[in-house]
C-alpha positions in Angstrom: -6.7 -9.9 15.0 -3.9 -8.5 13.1 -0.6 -9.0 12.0 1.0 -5.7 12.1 0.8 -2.1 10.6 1.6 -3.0 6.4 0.7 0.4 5.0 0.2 4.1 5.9 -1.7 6.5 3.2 -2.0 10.1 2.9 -4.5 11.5 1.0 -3.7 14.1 -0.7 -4.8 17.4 -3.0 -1.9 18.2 -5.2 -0.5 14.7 -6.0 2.6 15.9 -8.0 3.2 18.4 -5.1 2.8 15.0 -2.5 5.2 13.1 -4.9 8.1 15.2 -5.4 8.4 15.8 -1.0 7.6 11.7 -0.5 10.3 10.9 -3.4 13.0 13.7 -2.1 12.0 11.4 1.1 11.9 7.4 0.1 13.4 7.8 -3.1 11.4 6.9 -6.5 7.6 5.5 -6.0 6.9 1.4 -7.1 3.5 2.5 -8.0 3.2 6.0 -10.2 -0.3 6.5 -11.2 -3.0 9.2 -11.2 -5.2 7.8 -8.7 -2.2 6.1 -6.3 1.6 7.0 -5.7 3.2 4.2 -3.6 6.5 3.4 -2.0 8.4 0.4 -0.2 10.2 2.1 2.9 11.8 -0.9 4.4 8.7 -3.6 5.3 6.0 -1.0 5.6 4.6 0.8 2.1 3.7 4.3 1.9 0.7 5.7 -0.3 -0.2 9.0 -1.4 -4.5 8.9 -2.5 -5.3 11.9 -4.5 -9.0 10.3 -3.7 -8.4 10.1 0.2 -10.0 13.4 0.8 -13.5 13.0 -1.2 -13.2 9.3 -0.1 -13.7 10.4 3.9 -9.9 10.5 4.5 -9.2 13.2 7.5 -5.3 12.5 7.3 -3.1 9.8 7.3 -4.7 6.6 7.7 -2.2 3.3 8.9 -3.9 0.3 7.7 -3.4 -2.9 9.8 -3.5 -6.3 7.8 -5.7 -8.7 8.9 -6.5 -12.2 7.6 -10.1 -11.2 6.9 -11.9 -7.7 6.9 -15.2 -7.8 7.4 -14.7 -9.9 10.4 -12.5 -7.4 12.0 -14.8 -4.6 10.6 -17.7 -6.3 12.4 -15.6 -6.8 15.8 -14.8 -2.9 15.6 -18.0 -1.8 15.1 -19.2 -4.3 17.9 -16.8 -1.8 20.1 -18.0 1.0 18.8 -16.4 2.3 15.8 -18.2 3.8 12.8 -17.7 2.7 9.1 -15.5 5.7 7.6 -15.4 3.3 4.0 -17.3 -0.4 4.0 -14.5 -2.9 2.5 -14.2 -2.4 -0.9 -11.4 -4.3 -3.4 -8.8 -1.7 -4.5 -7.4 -4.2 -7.0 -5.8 -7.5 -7.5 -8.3 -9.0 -4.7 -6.4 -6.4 -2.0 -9.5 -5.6 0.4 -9.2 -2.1 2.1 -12.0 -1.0 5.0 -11.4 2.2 7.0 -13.4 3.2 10.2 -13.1 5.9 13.4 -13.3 5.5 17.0 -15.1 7.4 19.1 -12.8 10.6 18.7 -12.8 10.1 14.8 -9.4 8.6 14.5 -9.5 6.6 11.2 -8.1 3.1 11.1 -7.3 1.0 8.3 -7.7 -2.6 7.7 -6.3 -4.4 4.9 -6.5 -8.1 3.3 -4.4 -9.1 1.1 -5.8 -11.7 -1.4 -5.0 -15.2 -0.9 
C-alpha cells in the first residue's frame, strides 16, 4: 500500500517562530513561503503549515506516499479510520489526504503526480 514515510508536517501558530528552531535544526528551508516552510533532511522532507491547526491538524502528521490516495483512503476507512481532510491537490498535481484511527492519531497519505 505504501512505499515509505516521504514527509512529516508540523502545523504550526507562529511560523517565523517554527522557522528559525527548524532552520537552527536542518539548516536553510527549500520552500520559504507564508502558507508552507519546507526542508530536505536526508530522503525524508520536513514541513512546517501555518494552516495545519485550522485545517484539523492535532500535531505532527507523517505522511506515507502511496501510488494512489483515494484508494488507500477508501481501504483505511474500510478499517475504520475517519477522514481528518478528504484528498485535496496542494499543488503541482501532489495529492495530500489525512485521516485518524480510532484513538485520533492522524495519518498522512501522499501522491505524488505522475
Amino acid at each position: 500500500m505504501t512505499t515509505g514515510l516521504q514527509t512529516i508536517v508540523y502545523p504550526v501558530r507562529d511560523l517565523a517562530a517554527a522557522k528559525r528552531v527548524h532552520t537552527a535544526l536542518f539548516g536553510e528551508p527549500h520552500t520559504d513561503q507564508p502558507y508552507y516552510v519546507g526542508y530536505a533532511v536526508g530522503e525524508q522532507q520536513v514541513g512546517l503549515d501555518p494552516n495545519g491547526h485550522r485545517a484539523g491538524l492535532t500535531g505532527p502528521v507523517g505522511y506515507w506516499a502511496v501510488p494512489d490516495v483515494e484508494a488507500s483512503r477508501q481501504q483505511l476507512l474500510a478499517a475504520g479510520a475517519v477522514d481528518v481532510q478528504t484528498p485535496h491537490d496542494v499543488g503541482g498535481g501532489m495529492l495530500l489526504a489525512v485521516l485518524a484511527d480510532a484513538d485520533g492519531n492522524q495519518v498522512g497519505l501522499m501522491q505524488r503526480p505522475a
